[in-house]
C-alpha positions in Angstrom: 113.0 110.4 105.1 113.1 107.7 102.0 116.0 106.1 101.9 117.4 104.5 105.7 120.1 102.6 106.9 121.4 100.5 106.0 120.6 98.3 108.6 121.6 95.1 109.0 119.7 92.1 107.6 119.4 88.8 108.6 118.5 88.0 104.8 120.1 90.6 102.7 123.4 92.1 104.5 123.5 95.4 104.9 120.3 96.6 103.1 119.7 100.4 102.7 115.8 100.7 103.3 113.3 102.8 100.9 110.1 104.5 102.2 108.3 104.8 98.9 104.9 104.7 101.0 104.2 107.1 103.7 102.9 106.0 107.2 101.0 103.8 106.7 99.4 103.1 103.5 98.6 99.8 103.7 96.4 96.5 102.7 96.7 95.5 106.3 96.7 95.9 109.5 98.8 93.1 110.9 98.4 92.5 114.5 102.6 91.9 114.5 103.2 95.0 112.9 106.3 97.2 114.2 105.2 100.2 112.3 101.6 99.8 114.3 97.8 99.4 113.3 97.0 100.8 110.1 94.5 103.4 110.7 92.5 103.2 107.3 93.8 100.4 104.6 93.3 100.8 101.1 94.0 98.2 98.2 94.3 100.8 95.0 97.2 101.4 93.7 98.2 105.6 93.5 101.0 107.9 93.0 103.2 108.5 96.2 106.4 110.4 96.0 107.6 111.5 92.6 110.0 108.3 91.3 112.8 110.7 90.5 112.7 112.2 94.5 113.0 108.5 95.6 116.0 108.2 92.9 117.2 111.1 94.5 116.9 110.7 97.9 118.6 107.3 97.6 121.4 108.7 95.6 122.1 111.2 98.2 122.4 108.9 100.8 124.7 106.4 99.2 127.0 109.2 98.3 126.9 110.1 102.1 127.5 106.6 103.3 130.3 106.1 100.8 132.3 109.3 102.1 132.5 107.3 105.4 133.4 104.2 103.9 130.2 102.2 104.6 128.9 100.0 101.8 125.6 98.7 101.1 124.5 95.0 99.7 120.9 95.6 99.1 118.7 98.6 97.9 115.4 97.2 99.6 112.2 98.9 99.4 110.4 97.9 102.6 108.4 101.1 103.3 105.9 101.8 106.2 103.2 100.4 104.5 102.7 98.0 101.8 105.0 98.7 98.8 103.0 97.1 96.1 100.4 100.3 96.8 102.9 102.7 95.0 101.7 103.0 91.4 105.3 103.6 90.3 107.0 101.0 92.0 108.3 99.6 88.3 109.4 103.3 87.2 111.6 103.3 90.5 112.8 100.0 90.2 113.8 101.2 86.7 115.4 104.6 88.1 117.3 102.9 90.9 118.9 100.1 88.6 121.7 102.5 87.3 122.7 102.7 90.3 124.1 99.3 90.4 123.1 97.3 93.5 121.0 95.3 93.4 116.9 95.8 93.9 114.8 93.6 96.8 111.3 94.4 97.6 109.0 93.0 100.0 105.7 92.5 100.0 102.7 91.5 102.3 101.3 89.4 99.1 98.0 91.2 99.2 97.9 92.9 95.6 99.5 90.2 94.0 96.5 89.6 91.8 96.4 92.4 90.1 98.4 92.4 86.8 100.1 95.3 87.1 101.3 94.6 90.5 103.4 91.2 88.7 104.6 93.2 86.5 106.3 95.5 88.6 107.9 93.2 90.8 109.0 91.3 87.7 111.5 93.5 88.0 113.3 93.1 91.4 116.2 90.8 92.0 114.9 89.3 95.2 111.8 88.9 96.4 109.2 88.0 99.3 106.1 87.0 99.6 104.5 86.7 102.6 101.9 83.7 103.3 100.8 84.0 107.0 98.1 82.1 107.0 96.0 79.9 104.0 92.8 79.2 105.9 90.5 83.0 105.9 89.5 83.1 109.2 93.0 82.4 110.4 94.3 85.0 107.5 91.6 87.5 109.3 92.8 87.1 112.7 96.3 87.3 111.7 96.5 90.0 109.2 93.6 92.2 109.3 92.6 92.9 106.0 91.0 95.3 104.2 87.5 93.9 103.4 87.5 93.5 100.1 90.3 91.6 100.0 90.4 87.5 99.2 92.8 85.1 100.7 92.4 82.5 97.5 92.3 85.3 95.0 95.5 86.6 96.8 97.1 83.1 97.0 96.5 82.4 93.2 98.3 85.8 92.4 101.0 84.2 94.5 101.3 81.0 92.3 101.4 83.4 89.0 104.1 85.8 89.9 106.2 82.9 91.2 105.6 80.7 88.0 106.8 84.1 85.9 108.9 85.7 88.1 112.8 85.0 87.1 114.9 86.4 90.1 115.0 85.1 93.6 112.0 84.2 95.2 111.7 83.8 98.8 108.7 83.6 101.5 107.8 84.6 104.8 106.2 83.4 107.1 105.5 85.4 110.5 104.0 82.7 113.6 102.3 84.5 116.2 101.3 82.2 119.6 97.7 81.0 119.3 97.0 82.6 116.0 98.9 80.6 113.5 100.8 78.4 115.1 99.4 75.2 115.4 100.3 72.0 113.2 97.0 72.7 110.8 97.3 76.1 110.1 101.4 75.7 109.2 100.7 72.4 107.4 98.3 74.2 105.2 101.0 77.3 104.7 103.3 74.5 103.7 101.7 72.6 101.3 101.2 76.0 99.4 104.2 76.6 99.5 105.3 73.8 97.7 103.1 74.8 94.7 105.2 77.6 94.5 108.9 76.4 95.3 110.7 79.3 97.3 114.6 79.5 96.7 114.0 79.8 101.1 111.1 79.7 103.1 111.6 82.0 106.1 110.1 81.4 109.4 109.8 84.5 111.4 108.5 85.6 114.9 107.3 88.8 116.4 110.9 90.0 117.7 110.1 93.8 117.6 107.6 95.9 119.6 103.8 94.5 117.7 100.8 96.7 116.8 99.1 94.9 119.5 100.2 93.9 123.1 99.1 91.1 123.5 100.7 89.4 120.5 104.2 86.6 121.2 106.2 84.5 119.6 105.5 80.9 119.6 107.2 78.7 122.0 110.6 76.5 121.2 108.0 73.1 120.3 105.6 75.1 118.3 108.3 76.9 116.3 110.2 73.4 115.9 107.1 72.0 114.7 106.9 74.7 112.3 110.1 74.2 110.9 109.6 70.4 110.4 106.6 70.8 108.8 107.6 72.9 106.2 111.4 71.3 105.5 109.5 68.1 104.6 108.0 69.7 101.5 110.5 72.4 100.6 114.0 72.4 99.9 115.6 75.3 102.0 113.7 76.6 105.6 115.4 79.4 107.6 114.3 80.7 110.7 114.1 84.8 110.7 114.1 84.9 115.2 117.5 85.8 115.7 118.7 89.6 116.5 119.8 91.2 113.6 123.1 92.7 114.9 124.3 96.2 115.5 125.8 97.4 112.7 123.6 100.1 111.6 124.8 103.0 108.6 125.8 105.9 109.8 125.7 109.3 107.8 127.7 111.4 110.1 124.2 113.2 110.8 123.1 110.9 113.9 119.9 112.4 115.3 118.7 111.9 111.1 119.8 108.5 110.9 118.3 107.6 113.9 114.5 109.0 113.2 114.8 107.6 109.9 115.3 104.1 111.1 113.4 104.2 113.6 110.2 105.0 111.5 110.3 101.6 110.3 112.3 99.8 112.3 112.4 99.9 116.2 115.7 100.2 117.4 116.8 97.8 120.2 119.4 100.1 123.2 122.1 97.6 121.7 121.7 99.0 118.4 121.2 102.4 119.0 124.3 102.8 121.3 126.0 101.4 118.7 124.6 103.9 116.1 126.0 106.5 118.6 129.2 105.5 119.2 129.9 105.2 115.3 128.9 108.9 115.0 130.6 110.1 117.8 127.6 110.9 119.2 126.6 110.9 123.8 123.3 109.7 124.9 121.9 112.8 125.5 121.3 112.8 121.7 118.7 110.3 122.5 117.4 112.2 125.5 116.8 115.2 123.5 114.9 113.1 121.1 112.6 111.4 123.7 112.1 115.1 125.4 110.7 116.2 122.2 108.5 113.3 121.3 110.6 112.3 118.5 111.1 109.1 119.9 109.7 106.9 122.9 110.8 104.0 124.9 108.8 100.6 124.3 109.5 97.6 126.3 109.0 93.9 124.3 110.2 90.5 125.3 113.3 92.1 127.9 114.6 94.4 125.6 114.1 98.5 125.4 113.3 99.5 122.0 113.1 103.0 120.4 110.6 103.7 117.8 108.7 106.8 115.9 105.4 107.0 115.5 105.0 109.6 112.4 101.7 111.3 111.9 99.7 109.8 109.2 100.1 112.4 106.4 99.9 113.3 102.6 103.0 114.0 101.0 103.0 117.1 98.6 103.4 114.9 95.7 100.0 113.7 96.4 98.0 116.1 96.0 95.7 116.2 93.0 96.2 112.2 92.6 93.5 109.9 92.6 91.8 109.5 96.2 91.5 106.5 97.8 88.6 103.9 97.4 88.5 104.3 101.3 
């Protein structure tokens, strides 16, 4: 499904999701990642879904959500790859501005130095930009890559988008215990960062179920540290640890909302009972879908989560397009 949600936001409100990249296209393969490794990354841009079926698929649901009286703050596209890979990314944000709500995207950074790329998201509202890491082996460890990728080349695409860009411009910047977390590594994200000036620089940690294991969040000093560090050089630092809340869009059609959400976004039990219980909806909804393989149970940091792993596939809209480079 394209358009999700909304779900609820810790930087955006109530932000209806868009999927313009199918499972998962992507630049990286983030060892944080609550979609899950990327099996094959790729750094051209292409032709996903048809804009017009994204136009469509979002117009749908908003009519849907607004028969039940639930609004929407954000139209955010935050697919299950990397959204920047979408070739028509500026045609959709032109499609979906009609619509009158305003357009957030967010990116992992990675294709930033490609012209067209800037153009495109000269075109969003809000933006982020994600700077993990600014030393390459640490950018490596963290992120993953593809190889023919450059962390300064990257970083200096960064610095031009923010210097043209006119909306609002945030960062992001996820800390993952003994990867990036010590005082070098988020001095050097910080003093990058205030080359470029974000209206807020976002602290996050892994709070989800992560592409790999073995990956946690920092501890209370490091993450402290963290936050010091980058509040001496920038004006506004959040941190983005914090449980989102509950309140989850709800279509009416419960088991649809719930796999589309959970494609991108692992539900925690809290979240998804509360999903239920807004549709009118029993648990056995949810034991149907874990019978079937629709869903599964993950445990992370004391809390069950519920998540979809989609087969990796080609949308019909892809075929005859350009093939990878990979």
């Amino acid at each position: 499904m394209i358009a999700f949600g909304p779900v609820p936001s810790r930087r955006l409100g109530r932000s209806l999701g868009i999927n313009n990249i199918p499972p998962k296209s992507c630049t990286y393969s983030c060892v944080y990642c609550q979609v899950g490794p990327t099996a094959m990354t790729e750094t051209t841009p292409r032709a996903f879904y048809p804009p017009e079926e994204i136009l469509r698929s979002v117009a749908q649901r908003l009519e849907a959500l607004a028969r039940r009286g639930e609004g929407v703050d954000w139209l955010t596209l935050v697919p299950d790859g990397e959204p920047t890979l979408d070739a028509n990314l500026g045609a959709i944000i032109d499609l979906l501005r009609p619509l009158g709500i305003p357009i957030a995207v967010i990116t992992n950074s990675s294709l930033l130095w490609r012209a067209e790329v800037r153009a495109a998201l000269l075109r969003a509202d809000w933006l982020s930009v994600k700077v993990d890491a600014t030393d390459p082996e640490v950018w490596r460890r963290i992120n993953r890559p593809d190889s023919i990728l450059q962390l300064d080349t990257i970083l200096a695409g960064i610095a031009r988008l923010a210097a043209d860009y006119r909306g609002t411009l945030t960062s992001e910047t996820m800390l993952v215990a003994g990867l990036n977390d010590g005082q070098e590594s988020i001095g050097a994200v910080a003093d990058f960062l205030s080359t470029i000036q974000p209206s807020v620089a976002y602290l996050a940690a892994p709070t989800r179920p992560p592409a790999e294991p073995r990956v946690r969040p920092p501890n209370e000093a490091a993450l402290a540290r963290a936050y010091q560090s980058l509040s001496a050089r920038l004006p506004r630092v959040e941190y983005l640890i914090a449980y989102e809340g509950d309140d989850f869009g709800s279509t009416g059609r419960v088991e649809d909302d719930i796999l589309a959400v959970a494609a991108v976004h692992p539900l925690r039990e809290e979240a998804l009972r509360a999903l239920l219980a807004k549709s009118g909806a029993e648990w056995t909804t949810v034991k149907r879908l874990l019978s079937a393989g629709a869903l599964r149970l993950v445990e992370y940091d004391g809390h069950r989560f519920y998540t979809r792993r989609v087969p990796i596939s080609v949308p019909v809209a892809m075929v005859g397009a350009a093939a990878s480079p990979r």
